[in-house]
C-alpha positions in Angstrom: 8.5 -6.1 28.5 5.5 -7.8 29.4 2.2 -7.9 26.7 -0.7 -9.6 27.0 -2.7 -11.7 23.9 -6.1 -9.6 23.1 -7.1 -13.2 22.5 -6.5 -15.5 24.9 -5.3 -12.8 28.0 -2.0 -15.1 28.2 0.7 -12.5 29.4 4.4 -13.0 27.7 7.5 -11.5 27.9 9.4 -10.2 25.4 12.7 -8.7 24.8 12.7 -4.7 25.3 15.3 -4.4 22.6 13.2 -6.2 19.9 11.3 -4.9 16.8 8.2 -5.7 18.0 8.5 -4.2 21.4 9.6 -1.2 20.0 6.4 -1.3 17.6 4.0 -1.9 20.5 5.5 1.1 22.6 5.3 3.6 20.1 2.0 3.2 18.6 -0.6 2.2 21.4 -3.6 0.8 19.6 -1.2 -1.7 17.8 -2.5 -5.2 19.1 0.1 -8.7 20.0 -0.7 -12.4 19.3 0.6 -14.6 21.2 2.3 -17.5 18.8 -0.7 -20.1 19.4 -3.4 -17.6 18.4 -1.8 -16.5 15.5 -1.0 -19.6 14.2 -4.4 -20.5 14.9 -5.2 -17.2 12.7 -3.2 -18.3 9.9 -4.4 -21.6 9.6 -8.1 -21.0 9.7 -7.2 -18.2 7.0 -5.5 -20.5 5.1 -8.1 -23.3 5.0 -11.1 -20.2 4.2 -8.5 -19.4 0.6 -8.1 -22.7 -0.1 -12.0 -23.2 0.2 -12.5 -20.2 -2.6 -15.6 -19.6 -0.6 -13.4 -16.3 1.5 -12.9 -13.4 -1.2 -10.3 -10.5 -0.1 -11.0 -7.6 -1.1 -7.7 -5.4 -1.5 -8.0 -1.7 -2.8 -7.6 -1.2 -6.9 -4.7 1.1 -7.5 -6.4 4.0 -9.7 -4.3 5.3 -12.8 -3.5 9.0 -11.6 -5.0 10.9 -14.7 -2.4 13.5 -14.5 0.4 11.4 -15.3 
């Protein structure tokens, strides 16, 4: 199967049988790195929550009331 990087328009190949090919078929709007982008993802990611200067904001978990 070929995909292309939304990044850097870098066309690959992967293998039809894999997770991720099955992933991208199935659900359209799901997006693919290629390796070098998403490296290049994680590492500026990692250097912004080492900084303490990048907050993440995740979703509290609210206490059902009915429980």
């Amino acid at each position: 199967m070929d995909v292309k990087c939304v990044i850097c328009d870098i066309i690959e190949t992967i293998d039809d049988d894999s997770l991720q090919a099955k992933r991208l078929k199935n659900r359209r709007i799901k997006m693919y790195l290629c390796q070098t982008c998403y490296d290049r993802i994680e590492k500026n990611t990692q250097k912004h929550l080492d900084s303490g200067d990048f907050r993440l904001y995740r979703k509290r978990k609210r206490k059902n009331e009915l429980l």
